[in-house]
C-alpha positions as CSV (number, residue, x, y, z in Angstrom):
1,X,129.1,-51.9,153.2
2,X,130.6,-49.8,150.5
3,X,132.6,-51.1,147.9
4,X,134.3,-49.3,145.0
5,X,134.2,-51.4,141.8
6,X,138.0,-52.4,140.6
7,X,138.1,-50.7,137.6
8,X,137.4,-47.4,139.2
9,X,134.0,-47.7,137.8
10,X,131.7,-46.1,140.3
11,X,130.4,-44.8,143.6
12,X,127.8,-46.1,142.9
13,X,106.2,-36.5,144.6
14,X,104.4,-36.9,146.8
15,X,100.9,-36.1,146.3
16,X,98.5,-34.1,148.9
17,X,96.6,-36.8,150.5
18,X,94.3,-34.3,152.9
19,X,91.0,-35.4,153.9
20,X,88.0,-33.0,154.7
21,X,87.2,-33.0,157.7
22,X,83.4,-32.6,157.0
23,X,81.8,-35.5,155.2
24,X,78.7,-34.6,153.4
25,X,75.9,-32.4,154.4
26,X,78.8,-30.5,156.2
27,X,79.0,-33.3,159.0
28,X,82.7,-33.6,160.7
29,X,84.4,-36.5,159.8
30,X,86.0,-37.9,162.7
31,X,87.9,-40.3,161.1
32,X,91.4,-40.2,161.9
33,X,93.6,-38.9,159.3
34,X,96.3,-41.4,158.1
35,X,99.9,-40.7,159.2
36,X,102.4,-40.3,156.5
37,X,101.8,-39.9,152.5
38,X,100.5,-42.3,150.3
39,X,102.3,-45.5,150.0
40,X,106.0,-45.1,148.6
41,X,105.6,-48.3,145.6
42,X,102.4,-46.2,144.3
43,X,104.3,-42.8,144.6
44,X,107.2,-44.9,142.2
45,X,105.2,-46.4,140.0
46,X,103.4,-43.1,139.2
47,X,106.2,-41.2,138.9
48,X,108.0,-43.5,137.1
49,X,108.5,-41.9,133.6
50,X,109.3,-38.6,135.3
51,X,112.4,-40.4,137.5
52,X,113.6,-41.8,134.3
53,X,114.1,-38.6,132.5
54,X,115.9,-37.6,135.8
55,X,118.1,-40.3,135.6
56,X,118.9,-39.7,132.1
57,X,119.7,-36.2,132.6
58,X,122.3,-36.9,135.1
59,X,123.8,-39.4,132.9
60,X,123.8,-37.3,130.3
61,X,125.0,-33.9,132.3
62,X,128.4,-34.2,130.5
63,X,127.1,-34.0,127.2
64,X,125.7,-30.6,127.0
65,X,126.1,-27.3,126.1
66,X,126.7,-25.4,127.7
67,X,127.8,-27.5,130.7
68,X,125.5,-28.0,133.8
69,X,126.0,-24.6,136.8
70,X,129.3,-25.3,138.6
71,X,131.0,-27.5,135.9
72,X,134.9,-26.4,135.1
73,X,135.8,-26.6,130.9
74,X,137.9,-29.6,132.0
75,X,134.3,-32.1,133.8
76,X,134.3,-32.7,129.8
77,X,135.8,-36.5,130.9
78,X,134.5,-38.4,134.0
79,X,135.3,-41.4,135.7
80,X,132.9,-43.3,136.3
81,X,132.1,-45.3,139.9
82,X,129.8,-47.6,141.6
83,X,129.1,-47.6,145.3
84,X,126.9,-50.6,147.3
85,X,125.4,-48.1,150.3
86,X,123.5,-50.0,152.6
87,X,120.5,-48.3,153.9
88,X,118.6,-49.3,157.0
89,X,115.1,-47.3,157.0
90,X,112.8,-47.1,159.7
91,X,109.5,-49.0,159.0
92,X,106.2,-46.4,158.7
93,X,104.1,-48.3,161.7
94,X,107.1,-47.5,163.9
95,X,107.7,-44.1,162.9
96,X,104.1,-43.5,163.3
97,X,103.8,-45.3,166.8
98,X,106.7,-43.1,168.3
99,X,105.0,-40.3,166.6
100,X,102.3,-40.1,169.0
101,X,104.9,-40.6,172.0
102,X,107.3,-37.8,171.7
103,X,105.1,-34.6,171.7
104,X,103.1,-33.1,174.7
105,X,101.2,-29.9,175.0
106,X,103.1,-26.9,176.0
107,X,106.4,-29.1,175.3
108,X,108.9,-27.2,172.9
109,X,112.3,-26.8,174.7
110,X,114.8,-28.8,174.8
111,X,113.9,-32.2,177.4
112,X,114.7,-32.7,181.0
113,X,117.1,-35.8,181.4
114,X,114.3,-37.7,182.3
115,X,111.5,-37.1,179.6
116,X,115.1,-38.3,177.4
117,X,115.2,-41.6,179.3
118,X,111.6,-42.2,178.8
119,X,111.5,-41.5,175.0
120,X,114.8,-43.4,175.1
121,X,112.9,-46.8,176.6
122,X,109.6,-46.4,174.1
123,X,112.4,-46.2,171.2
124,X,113.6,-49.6,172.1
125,X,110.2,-51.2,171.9
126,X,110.0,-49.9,168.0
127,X,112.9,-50.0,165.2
128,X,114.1,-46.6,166.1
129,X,117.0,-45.5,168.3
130,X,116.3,-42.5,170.9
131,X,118.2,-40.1,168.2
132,X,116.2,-41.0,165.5
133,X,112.7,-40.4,168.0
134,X,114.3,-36.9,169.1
135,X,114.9,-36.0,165.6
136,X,111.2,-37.3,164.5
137,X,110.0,-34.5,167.5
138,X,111.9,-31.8,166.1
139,X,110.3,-32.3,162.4
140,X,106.9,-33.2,164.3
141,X,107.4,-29.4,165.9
142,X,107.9,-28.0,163.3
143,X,105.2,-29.2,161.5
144,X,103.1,-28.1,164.3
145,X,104.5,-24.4,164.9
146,X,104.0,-23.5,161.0
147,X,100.3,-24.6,160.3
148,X,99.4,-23.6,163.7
149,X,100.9,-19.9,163.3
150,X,97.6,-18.5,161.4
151,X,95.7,-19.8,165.4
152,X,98.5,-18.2,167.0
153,X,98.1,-14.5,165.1
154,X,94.6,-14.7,166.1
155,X,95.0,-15.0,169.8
156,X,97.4,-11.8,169.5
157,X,95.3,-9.6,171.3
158,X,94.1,-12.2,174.3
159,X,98.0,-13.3,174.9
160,X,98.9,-9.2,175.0
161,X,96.1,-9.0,177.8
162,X,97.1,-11.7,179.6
163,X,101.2,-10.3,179.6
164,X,100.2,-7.2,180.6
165,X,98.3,-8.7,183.5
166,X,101.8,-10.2,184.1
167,X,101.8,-13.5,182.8
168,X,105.3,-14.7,181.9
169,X,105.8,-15.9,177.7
170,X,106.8,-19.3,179.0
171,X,103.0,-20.0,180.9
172,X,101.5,-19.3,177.5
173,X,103.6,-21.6,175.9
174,X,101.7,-23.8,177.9
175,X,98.1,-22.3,178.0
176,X,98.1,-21.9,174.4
177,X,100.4,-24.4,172.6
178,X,102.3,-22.4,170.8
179,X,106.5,-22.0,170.7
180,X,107.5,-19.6,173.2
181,X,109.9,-17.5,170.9
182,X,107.2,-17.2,168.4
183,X,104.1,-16.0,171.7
184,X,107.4,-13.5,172.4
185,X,107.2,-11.6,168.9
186,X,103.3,-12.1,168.7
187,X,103.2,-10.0,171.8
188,X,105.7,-7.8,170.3
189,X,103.9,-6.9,167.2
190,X,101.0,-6.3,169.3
191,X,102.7,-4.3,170.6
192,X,103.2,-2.4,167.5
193,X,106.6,-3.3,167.3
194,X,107.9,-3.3,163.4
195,X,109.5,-6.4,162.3
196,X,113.1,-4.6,161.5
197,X,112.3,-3.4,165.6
198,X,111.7,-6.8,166.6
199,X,114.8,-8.9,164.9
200,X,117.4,-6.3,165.8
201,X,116.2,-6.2,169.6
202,X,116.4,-10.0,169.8
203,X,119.7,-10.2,168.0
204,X,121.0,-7.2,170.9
205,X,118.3,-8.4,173.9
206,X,120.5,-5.9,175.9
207,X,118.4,-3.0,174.3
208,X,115.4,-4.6,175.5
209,X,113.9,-3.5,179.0
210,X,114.0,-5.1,181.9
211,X,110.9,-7.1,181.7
212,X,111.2,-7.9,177.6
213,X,114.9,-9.5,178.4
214,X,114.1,-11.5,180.8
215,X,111.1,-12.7,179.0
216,X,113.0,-13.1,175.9
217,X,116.3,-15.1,178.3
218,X,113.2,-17.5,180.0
219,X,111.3,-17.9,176.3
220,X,114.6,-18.7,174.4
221,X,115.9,-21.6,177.2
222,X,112.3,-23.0,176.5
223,X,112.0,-23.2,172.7
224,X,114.1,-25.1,170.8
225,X,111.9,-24.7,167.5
226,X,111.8,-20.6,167.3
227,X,115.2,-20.0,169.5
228,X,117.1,-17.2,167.9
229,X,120.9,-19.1,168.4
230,X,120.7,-22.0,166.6
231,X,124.7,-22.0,166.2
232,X,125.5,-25.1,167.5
233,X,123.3,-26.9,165.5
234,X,124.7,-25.6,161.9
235,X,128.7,-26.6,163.3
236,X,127.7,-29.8,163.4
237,X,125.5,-30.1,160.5
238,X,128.7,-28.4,158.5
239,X,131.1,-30.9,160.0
240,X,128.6,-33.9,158.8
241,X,128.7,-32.3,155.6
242,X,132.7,-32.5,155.7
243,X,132.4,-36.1,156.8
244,X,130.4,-36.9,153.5
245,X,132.5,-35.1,151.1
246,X,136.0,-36.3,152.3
247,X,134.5,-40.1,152.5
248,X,133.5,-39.5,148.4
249,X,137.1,-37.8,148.1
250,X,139.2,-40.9,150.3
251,X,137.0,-43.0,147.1
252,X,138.8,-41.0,144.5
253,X,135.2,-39.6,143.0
254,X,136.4,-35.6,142.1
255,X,133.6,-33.2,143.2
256,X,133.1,-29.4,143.9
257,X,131.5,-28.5,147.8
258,X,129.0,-26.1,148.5
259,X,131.1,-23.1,150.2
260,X,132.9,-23.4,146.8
261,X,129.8,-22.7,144.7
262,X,128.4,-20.4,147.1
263,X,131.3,-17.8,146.5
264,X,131.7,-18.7,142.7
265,X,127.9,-18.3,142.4
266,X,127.6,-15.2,144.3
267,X,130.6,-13.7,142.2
268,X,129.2,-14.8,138.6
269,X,125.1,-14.1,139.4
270,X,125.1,-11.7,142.4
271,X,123.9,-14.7,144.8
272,X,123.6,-18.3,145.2
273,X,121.2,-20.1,142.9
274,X,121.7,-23.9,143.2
275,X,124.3,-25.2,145.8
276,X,123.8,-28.7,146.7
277,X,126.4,-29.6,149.3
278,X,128.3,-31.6,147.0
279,X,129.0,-31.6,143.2
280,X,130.4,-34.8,141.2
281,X,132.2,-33.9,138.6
282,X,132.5,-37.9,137.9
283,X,129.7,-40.5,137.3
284,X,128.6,-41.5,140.4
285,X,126.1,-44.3,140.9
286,X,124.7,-45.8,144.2
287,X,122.8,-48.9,144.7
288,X,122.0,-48.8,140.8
289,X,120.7,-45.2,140.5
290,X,122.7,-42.7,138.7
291,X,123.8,-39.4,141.3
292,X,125.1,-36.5,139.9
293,X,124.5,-34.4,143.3
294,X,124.2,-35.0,147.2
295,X,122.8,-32.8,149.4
296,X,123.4,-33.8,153.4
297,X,121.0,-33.2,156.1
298,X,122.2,-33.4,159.9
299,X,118.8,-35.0,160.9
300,X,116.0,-38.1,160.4
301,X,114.5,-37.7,157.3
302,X,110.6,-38.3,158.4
303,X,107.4,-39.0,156.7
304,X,106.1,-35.5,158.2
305,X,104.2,-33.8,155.5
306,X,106.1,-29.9,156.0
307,X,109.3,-31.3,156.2
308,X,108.6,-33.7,153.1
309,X,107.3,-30.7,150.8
310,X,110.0,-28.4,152.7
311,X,112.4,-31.0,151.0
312,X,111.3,-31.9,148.0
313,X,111.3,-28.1,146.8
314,X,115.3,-27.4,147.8
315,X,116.0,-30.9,146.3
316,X,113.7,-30.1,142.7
317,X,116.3,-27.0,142.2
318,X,119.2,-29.1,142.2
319,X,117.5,-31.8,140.2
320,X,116.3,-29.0,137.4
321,X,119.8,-28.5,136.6
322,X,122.1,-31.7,136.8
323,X,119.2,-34.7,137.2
324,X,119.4,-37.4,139.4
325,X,121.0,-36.7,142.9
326,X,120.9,-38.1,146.4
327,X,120.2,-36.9,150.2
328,X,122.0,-38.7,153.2
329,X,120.9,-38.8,156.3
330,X,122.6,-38.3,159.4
331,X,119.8,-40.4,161.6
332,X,118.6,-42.2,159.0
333,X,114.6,-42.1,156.8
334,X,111.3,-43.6,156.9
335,X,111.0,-46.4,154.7
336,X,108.0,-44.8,153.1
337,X,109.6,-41.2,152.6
338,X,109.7,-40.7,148.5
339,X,111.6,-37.5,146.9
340,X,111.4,-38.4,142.8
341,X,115.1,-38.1,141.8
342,X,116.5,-38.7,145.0
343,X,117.9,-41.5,146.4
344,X,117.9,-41.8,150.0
345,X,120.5,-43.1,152.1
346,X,121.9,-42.8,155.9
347,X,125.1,-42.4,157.4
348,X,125.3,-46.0,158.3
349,X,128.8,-46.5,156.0
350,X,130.5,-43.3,157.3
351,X,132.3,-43.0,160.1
352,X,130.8,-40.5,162.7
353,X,133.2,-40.3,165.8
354,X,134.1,-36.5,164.8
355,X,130.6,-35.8,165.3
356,X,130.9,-37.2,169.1
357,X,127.1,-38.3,170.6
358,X,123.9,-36.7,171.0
359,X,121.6,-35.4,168.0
């Protein structure tokens, strides 16, 4: 549970850990790799000193000058608040156990009702609900689609062959492991399509002929990792966003949201540079750790190395201008996932029903 304090007082990196493969005298290592980063206490302890200077800045944010990016003349005299958050994480030994349950070859689309059910029933033999598994797939393809694209290039040629001898994009999905979407513009560039060609054609598929559309109609229904429309997905990851804010808001903390400092930033320096989802303009502390920003993110937060490092870069932005901030989870984190400067949390004290079921 949450609790504001009743004076009004307040709210409350890691390191590569890759493994040759060849041992020495060039011999392969077949040792599996471990799953996840190094241990999350070792990742504190050593990044210690560098967290507390993060934590002082945000104290401190009010204090310069000038102020911080996004700070009116008038931020010059927070409140201050405390929040309790509890936080549920998901133990490494299960994350890493459903890890190896939720992906097959050839599988990126979005699952038959029954391949659900069955991810659903593994889930409850591990501390992880069937959301939290689904969401662990998605980072897990990701992973998989962007250090595999450098094997995918060099089969351009051989999956050009094969299309012209008629086999469909979604059949070498499957033959070759790959997203469908991403086989789709391989063959296109092969094709000696420019990119500027290739995005306009699959944002208008009706200027595509009648084989390319109905490859690109077939490959899109069977990718949900490279899929052009991913519009559903952002409504709800703007209306979690929403949720956050006004639950911070409902607490009394003052803050500034990202849409906000997306068109002040774009005005004052021709773009957005740093817009964290939401801005306190107040002290804000949670579960002892100061928070001077919160960025929200509609998913589980994994211990899946491009995801982590995918993180970790948007969150360093934010933290290189006010210090200390926090990322919430909509599905919850791995209990070994470590950001220094953030604190983690999940949605476990908001209330969701706006957001209605499913991922």
């Amino acid at each position: 549970m949450t609790r504001p304090n009743s004076d009004k007082k307040g709210g409350s990196s890691s390191r590569k850990s890759h493994r040759s493969n060849r041992g020495r005298g060039g011999q392969r290592n077949n040792r599996k790799r471990r799953y996840g980063s190094t241990a999350k206490a070792t990742l504190e302890e050593r990044n210690a000193p560098e967290i507390a200077r993060m934590d002082e800045q945000a104290r401190a944010r009010f204090q310069r000058s000038p102020l911080p990016l996004g700070f009116p003349e008038d931020a010059r005299n927070p409140k201050s608040f405390t929040f309790d958050w509890d936080t549920r994480p998901v133990p490494l030994k299960d994350e890493e156990a459903m890890a190896g349950k939720v992906m097959r070859k050839g599988e990126f689309g979005w699952l038959e009702d029954e391949r659900v059910d069955e991810i659903g029933v593994l889930a409850k033999g591990y501390k992880m609900t069937l959301e939290q598994a689904l969401s662990l797939r998605s980072a897990l393809l990701q992973q998989k689609t962007v250090y595999g694209h450098g094997r995918l290039r060099s089969q351009g040629k051989n999956m050009l062959r094969l299309y012209k001898e008629g086999v469909s994009v979604v059949d070498l999905s499957t033959r070759f492991d790959f997203p469908p979407m991403n086989i789709f513009r391989i063959i296109l560039t092969e094709m000696r399509w420019s990119k500027s060609k290739i995005k306009e054609s699959l944002r208008q598929p009706s200027r595509l002929s009648e084989r390319e559309r109905t490859e690109f109609e077939a490959a899109e229904a069977a990718d949900r990792v490279s899929n052009v429309d991913q519009g559903e997905s952002q409504e709800r990851a703007d209306l979690f966003e929403d949720i956050l804010a006004d639950w911070f808001e409902e607490q009394g903390v003052r803050l500034r949201r990202q849409p906000e400092m997306v068109k002040e930033q774009q005005q004052d320096l021709g773009r957005p540079v740093r817009t964290p989802d939401i801005l306190f303009l107040d002290h804000v502390e949670i579960n002892g750790k100061p928070v001077a920003w919160i960025d929200a993110k509609h998913f589980y937060g994994a211990d899946v190395e491009f995801q982590r490092k995918k993180m970790a870069k948007q969150m360093a932005r934010y933290i290189e201008e006010w210090g200390s901030g926090a990322v919430v989870y909509r599905h919850g984190f791995s209990a070994n996932l470590f950001m220094p400067g953030c604190t983690l949390l999940d949605a476990n004290v908001l209330d969701l029903s706006k957001l209605g079921p499913g991922e």
